[in-house]
DSSP file (Angstrom, degrees, kcal/mol; ACC not computed):
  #  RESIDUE AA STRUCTURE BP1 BP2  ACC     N-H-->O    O-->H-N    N-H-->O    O-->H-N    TCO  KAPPA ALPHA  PHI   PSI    X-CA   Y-CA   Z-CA
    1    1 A X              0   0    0      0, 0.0     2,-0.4     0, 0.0     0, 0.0   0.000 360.0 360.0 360.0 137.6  -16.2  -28.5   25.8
    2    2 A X        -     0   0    0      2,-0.0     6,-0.1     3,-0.0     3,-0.0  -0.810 360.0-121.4 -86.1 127.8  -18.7  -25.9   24.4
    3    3 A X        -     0   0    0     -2,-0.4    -1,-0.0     1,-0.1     0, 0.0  -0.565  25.0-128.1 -81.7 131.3  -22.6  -27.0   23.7
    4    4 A X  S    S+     0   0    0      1,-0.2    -1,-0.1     3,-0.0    -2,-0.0   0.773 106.8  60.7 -44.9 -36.0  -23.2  -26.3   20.0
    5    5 A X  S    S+     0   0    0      2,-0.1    -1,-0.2    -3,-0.0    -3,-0.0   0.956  89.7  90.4 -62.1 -46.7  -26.2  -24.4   20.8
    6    6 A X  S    S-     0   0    0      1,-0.1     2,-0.3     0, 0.0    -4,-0.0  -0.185  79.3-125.9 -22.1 112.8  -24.2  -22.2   22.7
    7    7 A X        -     0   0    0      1,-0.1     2,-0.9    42,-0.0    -1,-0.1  -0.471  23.7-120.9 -80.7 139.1  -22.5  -18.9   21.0
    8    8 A X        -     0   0    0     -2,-0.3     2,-0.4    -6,-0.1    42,-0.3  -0.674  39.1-168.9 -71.0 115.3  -18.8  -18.5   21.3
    9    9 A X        -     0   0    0     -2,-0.9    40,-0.2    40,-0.1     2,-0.2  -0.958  16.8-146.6-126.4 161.7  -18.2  -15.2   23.1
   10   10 A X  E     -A   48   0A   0     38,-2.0    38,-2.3    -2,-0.4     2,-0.3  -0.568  26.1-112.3-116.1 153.2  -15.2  -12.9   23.8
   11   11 A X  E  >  -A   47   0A   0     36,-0.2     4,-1.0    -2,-0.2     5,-0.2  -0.768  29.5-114.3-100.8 143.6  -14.6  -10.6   27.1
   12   12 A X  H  > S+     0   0    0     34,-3.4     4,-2.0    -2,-0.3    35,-0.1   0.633 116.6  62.6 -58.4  -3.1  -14.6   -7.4   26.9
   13   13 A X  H  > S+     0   0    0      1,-0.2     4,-2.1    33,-0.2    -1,-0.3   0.974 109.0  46.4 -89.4 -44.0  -10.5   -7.6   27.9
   14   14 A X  H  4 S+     0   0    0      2,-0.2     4,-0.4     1,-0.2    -2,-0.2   0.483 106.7  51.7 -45.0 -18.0   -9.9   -9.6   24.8
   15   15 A X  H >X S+     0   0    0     -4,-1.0     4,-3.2     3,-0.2     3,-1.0   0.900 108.4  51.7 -38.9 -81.4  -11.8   -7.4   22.9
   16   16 A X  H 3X S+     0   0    0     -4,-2.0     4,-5.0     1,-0.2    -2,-0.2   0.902 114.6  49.0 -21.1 -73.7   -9.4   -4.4   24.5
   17   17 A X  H 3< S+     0   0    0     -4,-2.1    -1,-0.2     1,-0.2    -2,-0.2   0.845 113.8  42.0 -26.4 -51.8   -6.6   -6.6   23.3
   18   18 A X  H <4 S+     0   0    0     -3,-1.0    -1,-0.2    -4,-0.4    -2,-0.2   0.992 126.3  26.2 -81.9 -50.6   -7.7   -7.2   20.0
   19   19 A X  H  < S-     0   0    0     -4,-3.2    -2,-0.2     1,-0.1    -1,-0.2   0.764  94.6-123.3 -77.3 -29.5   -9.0   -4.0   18.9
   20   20 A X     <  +     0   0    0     -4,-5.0    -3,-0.1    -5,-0.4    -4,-0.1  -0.104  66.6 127.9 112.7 -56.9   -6.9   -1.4   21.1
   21   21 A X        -     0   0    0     -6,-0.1     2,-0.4     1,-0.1    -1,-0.1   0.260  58.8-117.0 -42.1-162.5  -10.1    0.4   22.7
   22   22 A X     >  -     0   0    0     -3,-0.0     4,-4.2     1,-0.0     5,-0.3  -0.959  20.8-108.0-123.7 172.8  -10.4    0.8   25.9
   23   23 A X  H  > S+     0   0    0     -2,-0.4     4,-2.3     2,-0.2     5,-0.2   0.933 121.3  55.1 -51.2 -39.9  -13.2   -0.8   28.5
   24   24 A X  H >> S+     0   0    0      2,-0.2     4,-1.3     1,-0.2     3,-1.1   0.919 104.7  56.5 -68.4 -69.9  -14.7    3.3   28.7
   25   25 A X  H 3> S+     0   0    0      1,-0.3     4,-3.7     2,-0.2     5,-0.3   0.775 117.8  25.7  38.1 -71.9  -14.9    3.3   25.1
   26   26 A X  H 3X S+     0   0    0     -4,-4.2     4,-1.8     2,-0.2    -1,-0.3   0.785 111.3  60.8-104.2   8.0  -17.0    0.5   24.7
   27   27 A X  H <X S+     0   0    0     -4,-2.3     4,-1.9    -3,-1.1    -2,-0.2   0.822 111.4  52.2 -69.0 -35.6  -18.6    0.5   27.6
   28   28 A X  H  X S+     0   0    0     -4,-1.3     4,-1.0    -5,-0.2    -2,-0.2   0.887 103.3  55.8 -20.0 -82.3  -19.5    4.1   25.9
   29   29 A X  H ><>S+     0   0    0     -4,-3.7     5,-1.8     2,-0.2     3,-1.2   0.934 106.5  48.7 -22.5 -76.4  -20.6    2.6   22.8
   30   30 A X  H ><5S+     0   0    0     -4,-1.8     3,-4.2    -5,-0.3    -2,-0.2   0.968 106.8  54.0 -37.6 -49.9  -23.2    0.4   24.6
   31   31 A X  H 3<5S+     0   0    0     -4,-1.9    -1,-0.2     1,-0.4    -2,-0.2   0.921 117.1  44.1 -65.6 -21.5  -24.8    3.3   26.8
   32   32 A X  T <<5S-     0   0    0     -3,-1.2    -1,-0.4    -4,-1.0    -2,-0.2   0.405 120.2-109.8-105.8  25.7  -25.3    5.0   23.4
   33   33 A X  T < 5S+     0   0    0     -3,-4.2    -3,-0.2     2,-0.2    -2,-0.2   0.332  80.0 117.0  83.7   2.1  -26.5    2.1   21.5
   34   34 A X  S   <S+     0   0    0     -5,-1.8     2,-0.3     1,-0.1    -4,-0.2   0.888  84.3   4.5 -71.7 -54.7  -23.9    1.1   19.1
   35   35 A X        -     0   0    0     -9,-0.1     2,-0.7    20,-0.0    -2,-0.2  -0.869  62.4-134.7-127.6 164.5  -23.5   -2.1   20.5
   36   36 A X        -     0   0    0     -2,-0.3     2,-0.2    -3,-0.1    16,-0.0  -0.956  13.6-176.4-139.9 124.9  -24.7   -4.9   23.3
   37   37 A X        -     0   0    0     -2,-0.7     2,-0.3    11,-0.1    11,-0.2  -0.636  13.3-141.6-111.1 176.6  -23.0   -6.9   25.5
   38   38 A X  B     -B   47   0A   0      9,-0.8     9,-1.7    -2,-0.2     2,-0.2  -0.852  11.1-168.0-129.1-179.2  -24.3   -9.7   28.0
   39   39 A X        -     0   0    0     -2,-0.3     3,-0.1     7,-0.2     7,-0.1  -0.915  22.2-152.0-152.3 143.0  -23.4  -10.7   31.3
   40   40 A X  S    S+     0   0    0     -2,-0.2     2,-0.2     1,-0.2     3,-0.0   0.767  85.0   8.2 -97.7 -23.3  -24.1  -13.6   33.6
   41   41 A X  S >  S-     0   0    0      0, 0.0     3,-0.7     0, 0.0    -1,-0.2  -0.901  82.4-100.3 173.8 134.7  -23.7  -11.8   37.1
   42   42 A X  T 3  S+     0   0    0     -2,-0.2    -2,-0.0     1,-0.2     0, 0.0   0.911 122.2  38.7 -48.8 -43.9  -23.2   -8.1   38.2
   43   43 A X  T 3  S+     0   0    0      2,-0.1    -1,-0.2    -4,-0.0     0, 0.0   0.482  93.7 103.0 -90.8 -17.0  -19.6   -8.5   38.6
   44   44 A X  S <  S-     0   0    0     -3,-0.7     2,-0.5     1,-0.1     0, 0.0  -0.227  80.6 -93.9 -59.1 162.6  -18.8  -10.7   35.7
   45   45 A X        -     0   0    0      1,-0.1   -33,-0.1    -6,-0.0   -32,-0.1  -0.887  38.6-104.1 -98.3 135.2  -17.2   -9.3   32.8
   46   46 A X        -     0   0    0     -2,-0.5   -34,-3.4   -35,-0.1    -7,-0.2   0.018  39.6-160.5 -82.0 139.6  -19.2   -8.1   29.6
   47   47 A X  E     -AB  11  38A   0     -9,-1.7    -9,-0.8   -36,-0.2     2,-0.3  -0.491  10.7-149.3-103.9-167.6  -19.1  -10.4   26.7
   48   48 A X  E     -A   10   0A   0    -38,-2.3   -38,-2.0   -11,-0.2   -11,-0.1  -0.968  12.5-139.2-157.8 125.5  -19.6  -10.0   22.9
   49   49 A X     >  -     0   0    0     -2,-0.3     4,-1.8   -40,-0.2   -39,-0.2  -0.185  43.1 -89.7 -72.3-176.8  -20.9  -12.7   20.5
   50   50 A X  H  > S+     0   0    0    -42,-0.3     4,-2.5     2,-0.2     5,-0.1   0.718 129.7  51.5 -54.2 -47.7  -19.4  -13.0   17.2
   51   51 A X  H  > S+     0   0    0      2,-0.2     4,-0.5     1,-0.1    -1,-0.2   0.760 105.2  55.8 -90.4 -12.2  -21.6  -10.7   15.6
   52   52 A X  H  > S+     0   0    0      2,-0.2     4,-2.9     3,-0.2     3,-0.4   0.938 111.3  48.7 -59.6 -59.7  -21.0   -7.9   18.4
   53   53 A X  H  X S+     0   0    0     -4,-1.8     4,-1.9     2,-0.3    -2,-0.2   0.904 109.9  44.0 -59.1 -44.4  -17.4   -8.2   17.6
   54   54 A X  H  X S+     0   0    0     -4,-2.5     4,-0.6     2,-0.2    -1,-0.3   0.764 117.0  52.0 -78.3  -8.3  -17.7   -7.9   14.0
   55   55 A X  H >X S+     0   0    0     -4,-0.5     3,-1.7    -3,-0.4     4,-1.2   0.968 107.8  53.7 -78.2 -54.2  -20.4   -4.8   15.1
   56   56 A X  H 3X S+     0   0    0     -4,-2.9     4,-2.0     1,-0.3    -2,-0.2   0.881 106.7  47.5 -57.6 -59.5  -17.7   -3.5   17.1
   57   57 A X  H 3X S+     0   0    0     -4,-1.9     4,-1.4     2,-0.2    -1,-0.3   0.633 107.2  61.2 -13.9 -42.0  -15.3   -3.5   14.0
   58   58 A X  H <X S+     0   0    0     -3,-1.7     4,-0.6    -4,-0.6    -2,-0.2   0.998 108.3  38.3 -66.9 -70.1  -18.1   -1.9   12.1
   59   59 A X  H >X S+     0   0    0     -4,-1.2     3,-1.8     2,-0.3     4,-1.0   0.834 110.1  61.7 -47.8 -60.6  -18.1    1.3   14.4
   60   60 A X  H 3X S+     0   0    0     -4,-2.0     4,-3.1     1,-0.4    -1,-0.2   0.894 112.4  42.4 -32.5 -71.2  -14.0    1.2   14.7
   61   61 A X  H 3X S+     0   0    0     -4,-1.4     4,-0.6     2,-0.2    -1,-0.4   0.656 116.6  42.2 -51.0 -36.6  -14.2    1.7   10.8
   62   62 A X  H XX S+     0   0    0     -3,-1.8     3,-3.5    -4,-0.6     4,-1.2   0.954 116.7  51.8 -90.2 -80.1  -17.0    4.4   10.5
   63   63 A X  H 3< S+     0   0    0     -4,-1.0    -2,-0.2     1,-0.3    -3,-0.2   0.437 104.7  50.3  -7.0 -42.8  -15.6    6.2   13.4
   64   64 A X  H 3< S+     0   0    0     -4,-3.1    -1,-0.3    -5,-0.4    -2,-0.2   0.702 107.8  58.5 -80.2 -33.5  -12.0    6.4   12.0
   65   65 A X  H << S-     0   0    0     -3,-3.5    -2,-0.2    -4,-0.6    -3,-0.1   1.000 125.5-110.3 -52.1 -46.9  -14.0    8.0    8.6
   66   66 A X     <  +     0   0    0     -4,-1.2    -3,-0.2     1,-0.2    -1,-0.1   0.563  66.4 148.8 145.5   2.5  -15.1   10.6   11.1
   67   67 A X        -     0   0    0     -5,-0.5    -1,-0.2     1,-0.1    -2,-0.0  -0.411  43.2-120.9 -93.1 148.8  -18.4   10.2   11.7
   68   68 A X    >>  -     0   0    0     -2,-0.1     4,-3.6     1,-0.1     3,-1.4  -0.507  36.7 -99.6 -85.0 159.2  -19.9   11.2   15.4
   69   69 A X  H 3> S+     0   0    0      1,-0.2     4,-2.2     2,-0.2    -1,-0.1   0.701 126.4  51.5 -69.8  -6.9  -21.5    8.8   17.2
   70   70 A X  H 3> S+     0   0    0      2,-0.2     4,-2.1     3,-0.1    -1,-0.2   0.700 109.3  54.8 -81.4 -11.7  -25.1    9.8   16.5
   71   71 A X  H X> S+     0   0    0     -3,-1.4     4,-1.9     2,-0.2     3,-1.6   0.958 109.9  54.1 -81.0 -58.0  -23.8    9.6   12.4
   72   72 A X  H 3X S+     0   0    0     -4,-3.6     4,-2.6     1,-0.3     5,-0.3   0.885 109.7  50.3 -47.5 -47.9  -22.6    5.7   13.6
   73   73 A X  H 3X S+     0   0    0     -4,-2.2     4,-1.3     1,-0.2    -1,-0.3   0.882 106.0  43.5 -76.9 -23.3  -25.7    5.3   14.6
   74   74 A X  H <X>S+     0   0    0     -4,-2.1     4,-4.2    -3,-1.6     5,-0.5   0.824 117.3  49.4 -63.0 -35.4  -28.0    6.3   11.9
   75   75 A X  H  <5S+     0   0    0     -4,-1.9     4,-0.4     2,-0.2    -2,-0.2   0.819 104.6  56.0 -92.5  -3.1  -25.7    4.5    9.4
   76   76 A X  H  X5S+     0   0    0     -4,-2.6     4,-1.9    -5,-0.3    -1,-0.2   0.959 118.8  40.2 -58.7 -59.8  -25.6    1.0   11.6
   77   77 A X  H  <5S+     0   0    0     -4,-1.3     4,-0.4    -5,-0.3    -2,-0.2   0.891 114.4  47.9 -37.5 -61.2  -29.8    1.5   11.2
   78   78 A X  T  X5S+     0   0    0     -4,-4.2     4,-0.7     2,-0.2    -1,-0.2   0.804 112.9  47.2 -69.0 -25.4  -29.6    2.5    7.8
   79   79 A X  T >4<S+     0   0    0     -5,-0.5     3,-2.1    -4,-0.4    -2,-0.3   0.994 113.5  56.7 -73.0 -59.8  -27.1   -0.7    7.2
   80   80 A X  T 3< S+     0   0    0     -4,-1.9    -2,-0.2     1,-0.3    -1,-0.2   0.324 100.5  53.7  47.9 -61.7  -29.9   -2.6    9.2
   81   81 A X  T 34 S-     0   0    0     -4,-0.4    -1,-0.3     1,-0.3    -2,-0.2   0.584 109.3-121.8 -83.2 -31.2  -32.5   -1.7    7.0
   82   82 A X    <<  -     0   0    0     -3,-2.1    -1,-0.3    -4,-0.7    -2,-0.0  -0.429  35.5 -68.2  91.4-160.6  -30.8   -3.0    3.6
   83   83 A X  S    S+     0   0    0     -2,-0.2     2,-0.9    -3,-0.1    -1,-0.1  -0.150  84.5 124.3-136.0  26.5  -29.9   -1.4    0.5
   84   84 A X  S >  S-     0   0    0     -3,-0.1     3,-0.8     4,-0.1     2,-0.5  -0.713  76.7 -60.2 -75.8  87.5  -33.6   -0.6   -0.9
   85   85 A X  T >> S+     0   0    0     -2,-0.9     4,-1.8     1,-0.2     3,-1.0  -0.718 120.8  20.9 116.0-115.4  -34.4    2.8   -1.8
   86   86 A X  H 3> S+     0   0    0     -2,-0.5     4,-1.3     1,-0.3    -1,-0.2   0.649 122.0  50.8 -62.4 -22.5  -34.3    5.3    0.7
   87   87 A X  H <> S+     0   0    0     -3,-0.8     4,-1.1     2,-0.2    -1,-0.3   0.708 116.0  48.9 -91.7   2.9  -31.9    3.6    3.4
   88   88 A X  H <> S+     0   0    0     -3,-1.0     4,-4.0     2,-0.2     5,-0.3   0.887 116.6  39.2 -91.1 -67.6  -29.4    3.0    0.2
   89   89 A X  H  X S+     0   0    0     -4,-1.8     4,-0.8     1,-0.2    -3,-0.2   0.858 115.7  55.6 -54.6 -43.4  -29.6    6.5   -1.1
   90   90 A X  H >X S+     0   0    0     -4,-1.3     4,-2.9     2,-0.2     3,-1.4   0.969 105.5  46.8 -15.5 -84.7  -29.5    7.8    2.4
   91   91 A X  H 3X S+     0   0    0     -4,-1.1     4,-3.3     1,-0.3     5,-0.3   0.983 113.7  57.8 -47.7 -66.3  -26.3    6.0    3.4
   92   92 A X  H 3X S+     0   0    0     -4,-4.0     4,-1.1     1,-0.2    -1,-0.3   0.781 105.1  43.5 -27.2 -46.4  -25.0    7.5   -0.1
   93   93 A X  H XX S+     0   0    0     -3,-1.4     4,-2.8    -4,-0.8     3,-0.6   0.907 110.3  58.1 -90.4 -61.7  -25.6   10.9    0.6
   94   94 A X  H 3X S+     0   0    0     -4,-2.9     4,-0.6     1,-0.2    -2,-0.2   0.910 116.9  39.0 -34.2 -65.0  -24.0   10.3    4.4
   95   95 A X  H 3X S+     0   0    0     -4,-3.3     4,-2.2     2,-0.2     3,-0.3   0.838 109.4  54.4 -44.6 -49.8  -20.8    9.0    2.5
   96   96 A X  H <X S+     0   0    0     -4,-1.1     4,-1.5    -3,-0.6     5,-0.3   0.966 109.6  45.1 -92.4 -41.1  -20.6   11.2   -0.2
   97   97 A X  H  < S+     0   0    0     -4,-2.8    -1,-0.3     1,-0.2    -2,-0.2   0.536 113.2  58.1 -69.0   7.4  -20.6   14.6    2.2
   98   98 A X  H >X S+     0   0    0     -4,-0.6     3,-1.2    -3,-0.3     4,-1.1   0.828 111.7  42.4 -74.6 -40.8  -17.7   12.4    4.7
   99   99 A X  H 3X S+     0   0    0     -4,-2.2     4,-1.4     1,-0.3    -2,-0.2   0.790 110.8  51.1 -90.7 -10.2  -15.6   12.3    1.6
  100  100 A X  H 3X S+     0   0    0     -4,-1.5     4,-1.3     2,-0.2    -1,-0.3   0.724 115.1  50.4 -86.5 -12.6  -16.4   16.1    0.6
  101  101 A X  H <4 S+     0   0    0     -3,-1.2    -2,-0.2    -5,-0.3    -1,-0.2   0.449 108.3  46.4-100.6   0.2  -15.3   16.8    4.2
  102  102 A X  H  X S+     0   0    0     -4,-1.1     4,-2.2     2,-0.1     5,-0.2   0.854 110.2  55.1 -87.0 -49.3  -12.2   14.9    4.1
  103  103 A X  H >X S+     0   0    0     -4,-1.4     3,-1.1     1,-0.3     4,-0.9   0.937 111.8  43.2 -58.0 -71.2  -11.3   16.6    0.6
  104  104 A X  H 3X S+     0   0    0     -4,-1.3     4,-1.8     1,-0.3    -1,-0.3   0.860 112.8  53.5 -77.8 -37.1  -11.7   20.1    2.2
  105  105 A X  H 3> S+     0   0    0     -5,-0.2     4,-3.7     1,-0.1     5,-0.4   0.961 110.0  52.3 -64.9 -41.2   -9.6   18.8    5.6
  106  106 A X  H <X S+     0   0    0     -4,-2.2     4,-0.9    -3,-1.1    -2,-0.2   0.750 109.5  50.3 -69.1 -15.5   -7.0   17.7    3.0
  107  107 A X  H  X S+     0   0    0     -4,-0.9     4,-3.1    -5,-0.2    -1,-0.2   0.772 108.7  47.2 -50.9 -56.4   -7.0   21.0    1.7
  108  108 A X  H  X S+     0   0    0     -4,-1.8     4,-1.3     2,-0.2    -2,-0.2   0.695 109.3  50.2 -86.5  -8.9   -6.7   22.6    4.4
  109  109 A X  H  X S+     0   0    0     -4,-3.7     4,-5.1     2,-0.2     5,-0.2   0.869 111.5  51.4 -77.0 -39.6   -3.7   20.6    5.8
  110  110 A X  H  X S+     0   0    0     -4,-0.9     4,-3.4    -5,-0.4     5,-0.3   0.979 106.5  54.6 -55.5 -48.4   -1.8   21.0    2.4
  111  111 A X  H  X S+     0   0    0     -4,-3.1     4,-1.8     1,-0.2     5,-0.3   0.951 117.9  38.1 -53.5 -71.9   -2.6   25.0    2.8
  112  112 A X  H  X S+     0   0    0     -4,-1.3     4,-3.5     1,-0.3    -1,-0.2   0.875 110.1  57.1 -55.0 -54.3   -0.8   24.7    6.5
  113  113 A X  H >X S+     0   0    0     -4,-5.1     4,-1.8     1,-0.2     3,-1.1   0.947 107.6  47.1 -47.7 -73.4    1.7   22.3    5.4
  114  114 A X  H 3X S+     0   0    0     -4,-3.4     4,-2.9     1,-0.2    -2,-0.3   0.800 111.9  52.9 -24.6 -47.8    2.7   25.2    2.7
  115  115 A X  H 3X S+     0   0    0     -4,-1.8     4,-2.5    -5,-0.3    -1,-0.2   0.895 110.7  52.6 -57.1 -56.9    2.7   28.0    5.8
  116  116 A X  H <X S+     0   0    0     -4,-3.5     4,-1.7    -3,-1.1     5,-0.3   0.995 108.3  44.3 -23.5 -92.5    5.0   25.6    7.4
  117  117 A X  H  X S+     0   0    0     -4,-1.8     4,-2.1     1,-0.2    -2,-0.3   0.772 111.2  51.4 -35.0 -54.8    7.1   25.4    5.0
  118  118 A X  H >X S+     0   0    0     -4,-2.9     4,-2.8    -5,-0.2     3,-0.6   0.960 113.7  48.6 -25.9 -70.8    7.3   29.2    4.2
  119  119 A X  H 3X S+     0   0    0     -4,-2.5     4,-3.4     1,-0.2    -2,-0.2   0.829 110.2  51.1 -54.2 -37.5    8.0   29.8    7.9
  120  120 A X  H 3< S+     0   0    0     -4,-1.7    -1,-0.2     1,-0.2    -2,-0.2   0.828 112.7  48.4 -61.6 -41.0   10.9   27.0    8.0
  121  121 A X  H <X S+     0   0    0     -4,-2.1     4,-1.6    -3,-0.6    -1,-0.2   0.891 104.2  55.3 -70.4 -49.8   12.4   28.6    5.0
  122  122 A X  H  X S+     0   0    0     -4,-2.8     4,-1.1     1,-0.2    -2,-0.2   0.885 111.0  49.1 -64.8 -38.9   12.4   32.4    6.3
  123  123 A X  H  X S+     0   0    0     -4,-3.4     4,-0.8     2,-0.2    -1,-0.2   0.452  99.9  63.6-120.6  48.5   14.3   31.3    9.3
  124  124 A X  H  > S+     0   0    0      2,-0.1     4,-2.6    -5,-0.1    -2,-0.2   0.790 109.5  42.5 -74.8 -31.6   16.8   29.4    7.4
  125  125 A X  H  X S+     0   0    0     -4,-1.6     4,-1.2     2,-0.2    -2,-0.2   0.483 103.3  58.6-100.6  15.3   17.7   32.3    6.1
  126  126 A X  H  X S+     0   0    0     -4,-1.1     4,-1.1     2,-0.2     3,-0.4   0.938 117.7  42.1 -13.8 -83.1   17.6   34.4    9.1
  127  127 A X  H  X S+     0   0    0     -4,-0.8     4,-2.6     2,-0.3     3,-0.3   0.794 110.2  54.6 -33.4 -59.4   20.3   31.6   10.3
  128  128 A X  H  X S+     0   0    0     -4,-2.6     4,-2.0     1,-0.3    -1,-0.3   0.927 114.0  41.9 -32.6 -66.3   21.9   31.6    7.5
  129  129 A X  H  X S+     0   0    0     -4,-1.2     4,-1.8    -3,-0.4    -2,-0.3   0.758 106.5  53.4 -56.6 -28.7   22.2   35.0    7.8
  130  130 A X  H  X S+     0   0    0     -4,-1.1     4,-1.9    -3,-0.3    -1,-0.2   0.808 109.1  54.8 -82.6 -19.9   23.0   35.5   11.1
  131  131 A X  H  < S+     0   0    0     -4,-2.6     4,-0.4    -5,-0.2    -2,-0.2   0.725 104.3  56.7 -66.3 -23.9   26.1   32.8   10.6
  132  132 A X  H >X S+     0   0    0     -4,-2.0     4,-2.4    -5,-0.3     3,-1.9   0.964 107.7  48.7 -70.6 -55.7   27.3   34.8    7.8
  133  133 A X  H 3X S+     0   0    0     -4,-1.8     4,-5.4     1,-0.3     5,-0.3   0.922 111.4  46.1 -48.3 -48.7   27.5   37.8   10.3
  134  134 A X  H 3X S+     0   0    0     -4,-1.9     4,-2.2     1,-0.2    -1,-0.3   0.792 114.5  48.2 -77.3  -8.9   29.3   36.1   12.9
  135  135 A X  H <> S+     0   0    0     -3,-1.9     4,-5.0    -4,-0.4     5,-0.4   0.892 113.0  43.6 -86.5 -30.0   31.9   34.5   10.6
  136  136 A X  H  X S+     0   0    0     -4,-2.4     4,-2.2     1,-0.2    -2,-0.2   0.914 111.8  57.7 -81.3  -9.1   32.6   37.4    8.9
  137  137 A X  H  X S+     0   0    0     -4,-5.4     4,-1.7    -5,-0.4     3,-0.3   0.993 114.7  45.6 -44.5 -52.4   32.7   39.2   12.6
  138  138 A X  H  X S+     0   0    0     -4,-2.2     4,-1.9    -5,-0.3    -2,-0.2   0.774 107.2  48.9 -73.2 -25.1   35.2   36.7   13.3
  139  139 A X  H  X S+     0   0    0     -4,-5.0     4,-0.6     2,-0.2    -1,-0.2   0.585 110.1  51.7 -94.1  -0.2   37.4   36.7   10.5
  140  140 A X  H >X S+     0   0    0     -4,-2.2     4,-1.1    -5,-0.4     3,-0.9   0.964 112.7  52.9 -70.6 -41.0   37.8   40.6   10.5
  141  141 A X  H 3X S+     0   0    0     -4,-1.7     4,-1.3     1,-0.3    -2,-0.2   0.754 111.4  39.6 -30.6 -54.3   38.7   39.9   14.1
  142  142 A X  H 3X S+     0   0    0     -4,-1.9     4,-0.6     2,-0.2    -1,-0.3   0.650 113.2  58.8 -89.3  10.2   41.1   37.4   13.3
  143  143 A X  H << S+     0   0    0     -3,-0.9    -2,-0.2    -4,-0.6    -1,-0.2   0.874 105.6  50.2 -63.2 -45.1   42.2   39.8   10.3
  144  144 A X  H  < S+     0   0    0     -4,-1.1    -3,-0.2     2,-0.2    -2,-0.2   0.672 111.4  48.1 -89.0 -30.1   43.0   42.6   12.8
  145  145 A X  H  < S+     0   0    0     -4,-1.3     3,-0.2     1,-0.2    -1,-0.2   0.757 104.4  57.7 -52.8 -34.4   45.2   40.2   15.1
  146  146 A X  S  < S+     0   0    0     -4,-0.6    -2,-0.2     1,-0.3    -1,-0.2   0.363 109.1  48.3 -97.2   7.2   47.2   38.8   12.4
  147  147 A X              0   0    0      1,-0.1    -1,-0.3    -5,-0.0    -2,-0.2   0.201 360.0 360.0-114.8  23.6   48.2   42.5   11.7
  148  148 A X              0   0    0     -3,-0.2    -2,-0.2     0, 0.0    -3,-0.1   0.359 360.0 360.0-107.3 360.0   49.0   43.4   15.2
């Protein structure tokens, strides 16, 4: 039985579990500030309150946008801060150049994809062509049997 006062916390292997990371990863995290874990004992294993886990969640999600960890950390601070004035407009500005730098990655994957495609196309017909050669190699071949 748990005392109320008490927080429910998760170990950092359930964590692992739940999320995917691994223990380097968020052991990572911590040493750079993202997040805090406790421990009762050197050798015990790092927990995470409720709101660590949902902090840990936070990062997953800015991380997957793109952002390095020192951008995670400014906008964890700026989230932190609330949504008056400078840290709002801030955070805003932070967002709006991820999404102009996704745009211009998606650009540039479409340009590659196209280049792909080009290359895939010139040798189909390279193949193509070189299967036309060998049949019609072969059927002169067998032309030239069936008149001997």
């Amino acid at each position: 039985m748990t005392d109320a006062a008490s927080p429910v916390t998760t170990t950092i292997f359930k964590v692992v579990e739940a999320t995917g990371l691994t223990p380097r990863t968020l052991r990572h995290w911590e040493s750079e500030g993202l997040i805090t874990s406790s421990r009762t004992g050197r050798t015990s294993p790092r927990t995470y309150d409720a709101d660590q886990v949902a902090r840990i969640r936070r990062v997953m999600d800015v991380r997957r946008m793109g952002f390095s960890i020192r951008e995670v950390r400014d906008l964890l601070a700026l989230e932190a801060a609330g949504d008056d004035g400078a840290p709002l407009a801030t955070r805003m500005r932070m967002f709006n150049a991820r999404a102009a730098a996704i745009t211009e990655a998606q650009e540039e994957l479409r340009r590659a994809a196209c280049m792909v495609a080009e290359e895939r196309l010139t040798l189909h017909r390279r193949e193509a062509a070189g299967v036309c050669k060998v049949r019609s190699s072969l059927s002169a071949s067998l032309v030239g049997e069936a008149r001997a």
